[in-house]
DOLUMVEX-503561 format. One record per residue: x, y, z of N, C-alpha, C in turn. Coordinates in pm, whole numbers, plus 50000, padded with zeros to 5 digits. Example, Ala and Ser with C-alpha at 12.3 -4.5 7.8 and 13.67 -1.06 7.14 Angstrom:
! residues 2
513194943150780512304955050780513204967050780;512854977550708513674989450714512905000350787;
//
This chain:
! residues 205
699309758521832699129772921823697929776521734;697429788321735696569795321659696619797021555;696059798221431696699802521334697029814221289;698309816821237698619829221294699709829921184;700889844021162701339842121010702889855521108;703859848221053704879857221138706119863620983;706229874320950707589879720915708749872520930;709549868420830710999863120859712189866320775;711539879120759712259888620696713749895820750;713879894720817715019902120941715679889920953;714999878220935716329864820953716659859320849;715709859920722716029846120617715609860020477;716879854720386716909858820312716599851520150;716359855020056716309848519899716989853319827;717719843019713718799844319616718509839719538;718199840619417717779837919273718709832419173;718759818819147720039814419093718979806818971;719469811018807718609810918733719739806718595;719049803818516720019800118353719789787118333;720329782018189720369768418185721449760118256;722249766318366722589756818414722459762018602;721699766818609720859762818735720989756718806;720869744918715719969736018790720979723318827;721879725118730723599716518758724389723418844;723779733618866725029742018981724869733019109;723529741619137722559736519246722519722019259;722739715519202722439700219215723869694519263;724929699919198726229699619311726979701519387;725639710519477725669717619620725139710219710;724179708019692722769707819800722899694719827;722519688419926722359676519999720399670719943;720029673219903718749671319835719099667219686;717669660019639717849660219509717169668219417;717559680919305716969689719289716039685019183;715899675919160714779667519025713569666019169;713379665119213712449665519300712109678719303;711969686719258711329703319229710369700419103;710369688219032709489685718907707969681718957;708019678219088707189673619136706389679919266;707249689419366706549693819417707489709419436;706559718419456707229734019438708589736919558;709099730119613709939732219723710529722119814;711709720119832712559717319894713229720220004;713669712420136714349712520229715899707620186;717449714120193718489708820187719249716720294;720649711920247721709716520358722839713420224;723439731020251725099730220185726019728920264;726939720620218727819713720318729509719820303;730529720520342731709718220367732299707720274;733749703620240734269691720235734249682120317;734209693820427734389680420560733089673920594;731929676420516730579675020560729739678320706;730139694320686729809700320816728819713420752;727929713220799726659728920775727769737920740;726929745520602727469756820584726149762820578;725149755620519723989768920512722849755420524;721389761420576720399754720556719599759520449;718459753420423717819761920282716769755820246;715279761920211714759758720154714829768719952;714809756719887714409760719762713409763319719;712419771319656711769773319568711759773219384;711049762019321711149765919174710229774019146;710559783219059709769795919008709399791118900;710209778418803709679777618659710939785818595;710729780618464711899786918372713199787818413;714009773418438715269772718521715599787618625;714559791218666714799795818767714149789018932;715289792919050715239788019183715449801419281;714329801519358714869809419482715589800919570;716919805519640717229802219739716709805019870;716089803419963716449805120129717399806920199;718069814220305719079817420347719139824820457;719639817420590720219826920710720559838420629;719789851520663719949866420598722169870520656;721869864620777723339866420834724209862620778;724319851820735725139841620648725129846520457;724079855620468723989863020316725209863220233;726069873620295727639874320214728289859420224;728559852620284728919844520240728909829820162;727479828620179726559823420077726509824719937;726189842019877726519845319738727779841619735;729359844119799730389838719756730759828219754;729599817619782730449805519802729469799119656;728279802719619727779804119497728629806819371;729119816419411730059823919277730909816019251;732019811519375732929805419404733149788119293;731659782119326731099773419258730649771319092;730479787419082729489787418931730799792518835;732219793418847733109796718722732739787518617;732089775818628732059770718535730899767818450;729839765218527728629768318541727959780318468;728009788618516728109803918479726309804518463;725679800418601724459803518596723879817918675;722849824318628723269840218701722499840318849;723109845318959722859847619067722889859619114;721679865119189721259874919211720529878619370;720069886219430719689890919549718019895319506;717319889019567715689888019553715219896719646;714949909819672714619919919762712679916619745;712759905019882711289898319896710769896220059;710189896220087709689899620215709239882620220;709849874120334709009859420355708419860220484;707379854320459706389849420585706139830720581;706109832620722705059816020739703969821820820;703099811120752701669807920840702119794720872;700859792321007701459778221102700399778421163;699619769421225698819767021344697579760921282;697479752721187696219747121173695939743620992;694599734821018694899732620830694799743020724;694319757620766693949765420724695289771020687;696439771020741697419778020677698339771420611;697349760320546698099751120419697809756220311;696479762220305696009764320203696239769220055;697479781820115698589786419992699849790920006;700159792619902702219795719958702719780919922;703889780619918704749770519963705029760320084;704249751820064704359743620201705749735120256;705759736720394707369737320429707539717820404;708829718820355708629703820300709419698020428;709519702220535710089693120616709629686120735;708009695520827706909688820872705309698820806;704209686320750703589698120775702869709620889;703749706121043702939714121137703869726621144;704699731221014705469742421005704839755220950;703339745020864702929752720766703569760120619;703569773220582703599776820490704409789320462;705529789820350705839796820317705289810220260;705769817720266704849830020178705849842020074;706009842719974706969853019920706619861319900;706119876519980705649887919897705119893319992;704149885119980703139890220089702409876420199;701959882120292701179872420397699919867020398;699029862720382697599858020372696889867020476;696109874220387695279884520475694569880820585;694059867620581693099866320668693659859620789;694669860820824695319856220961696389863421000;695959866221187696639875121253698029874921280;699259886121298700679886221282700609883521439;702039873921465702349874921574703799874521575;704359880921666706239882321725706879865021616;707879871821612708999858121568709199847521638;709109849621743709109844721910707919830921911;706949834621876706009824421857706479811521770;706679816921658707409805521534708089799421593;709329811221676710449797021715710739791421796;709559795721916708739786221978708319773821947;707259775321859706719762121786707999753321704;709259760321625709809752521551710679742621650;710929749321773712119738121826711259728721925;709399734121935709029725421957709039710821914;709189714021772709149695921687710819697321647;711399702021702713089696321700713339700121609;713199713821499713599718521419715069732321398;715639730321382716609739421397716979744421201;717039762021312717029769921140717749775121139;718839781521096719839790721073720899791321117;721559803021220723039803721237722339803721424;721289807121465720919806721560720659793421659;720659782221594720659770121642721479760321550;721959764421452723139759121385724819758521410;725699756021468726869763921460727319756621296;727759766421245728279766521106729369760121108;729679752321018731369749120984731439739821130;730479735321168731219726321311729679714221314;728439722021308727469706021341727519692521191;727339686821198726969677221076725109676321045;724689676620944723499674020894722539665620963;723439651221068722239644921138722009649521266;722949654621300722659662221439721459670421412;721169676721316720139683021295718629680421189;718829665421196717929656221160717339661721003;718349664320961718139660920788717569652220758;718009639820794716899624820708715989623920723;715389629620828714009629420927713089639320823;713819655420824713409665620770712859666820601;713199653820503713199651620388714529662520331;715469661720401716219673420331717839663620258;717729652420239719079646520199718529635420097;719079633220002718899619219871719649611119888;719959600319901720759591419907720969585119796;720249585419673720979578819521720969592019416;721259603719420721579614419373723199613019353;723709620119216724729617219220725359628119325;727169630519340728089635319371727389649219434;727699656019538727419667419612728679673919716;728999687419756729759685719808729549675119989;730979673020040730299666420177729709653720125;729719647120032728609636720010729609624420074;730219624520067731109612420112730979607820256;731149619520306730639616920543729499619520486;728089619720449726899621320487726329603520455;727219602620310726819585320274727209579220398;728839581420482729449571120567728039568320668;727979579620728727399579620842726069577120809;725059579420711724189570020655723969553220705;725139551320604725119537420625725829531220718;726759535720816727199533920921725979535621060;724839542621035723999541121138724129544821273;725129552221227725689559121383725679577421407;724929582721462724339592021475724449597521612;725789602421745725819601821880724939613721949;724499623921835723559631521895722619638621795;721339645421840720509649621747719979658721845;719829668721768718029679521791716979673221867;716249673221941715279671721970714279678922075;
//
């Protein structure tokens, strides 16, 4: 595609989960390892179930100063913050609703240039929080998700079914979105089996 920069505002939402313990909340959610934010500004994960089944996909953002934006099916919003809350009685890190407008740019090396680059291919290109990079033209949503399921990418509640796919069906390991020597997460137990069991009967593609 062209390079070109689309709104994803109407589908994906941000949640701001911030304090000194942040970063221990988050780290015994996510199917990623969140010490890997020391090193590059963003992350691909997946919050899981007990049963180790999608509850949410997500990219993270570190802002700095134990603070993290979340990513988030906008649909899946309410139940996301509660399953946050649900998590943080003990924790007691503060979570909040980020009223932020996201964009990607996509179609060429030029829309690497700034933003957040999507950590799961770079022909996804680039995140954007705020605002869009002036110098490249808007096109329909339609285009993006075009291109995303071109490379077998699946995002949200729209190519996700919730509470029913597992993480490799939707090529997490592939995506950089899972750690395998990170400690304890929820779901971590079926994501290790099937890891190392090597058995995988269907995927995205």
């Amino acid at each position: 595609p062209s390079p070109s920069v689309v709104d994803l505002t109407e589908r994906r939402a941000l949640v701001e989960v911030s304090g000194e313990q942040s970063f221990k909340l988050l780290q015994g959610l996510v199917t990623n390892d969140m010490a890997r934010l020391e090193d590059t500004p963003s992350i691909y994960t997946h919050i899981l179930n007990v049963r180790g089944r999608i509850m949410f996909d997500n990219l993270l953002y570190n802002v700095g100063s134990n603070r993290y934006l979340v990513e988030v099916d906008r649909s899946l919003l309410p139940i996301f913050t509660k399953t946050l809350k649900m998590y943080n009685i003990r924790t007691r890190a503060t979570i909040s609703l980020v009223e932020e407008p996201i964009f990607v740019s996509f179609g060429g090396e030029e829309t690497l240039k700034e933003g957040y680059k999507d950590p799961r291919l770079p022909d996804l290109g680039c995140r954007h929080i705020g605002a869009p990079p002036p110098s490249l033209s808007t096109v329909s949503i339609d285009h993006y998700d075009k291109w995303r399921i071109q490379l077998g990418v699946g995002e949200g509640s729209r190519d996700i079914t919730v509470d029913k796919d597992f993480p490799f069906e939707h090529n997490l390991d592939y995506l950089n979105g899972v750690s395998f020597s990170k400690g304890c997460y929820i779901g971590q137990e079926f994501t290790a089996r099937t890891h190392h069991d090597g058995e995988t009967r269907k995927r995205v593609v």
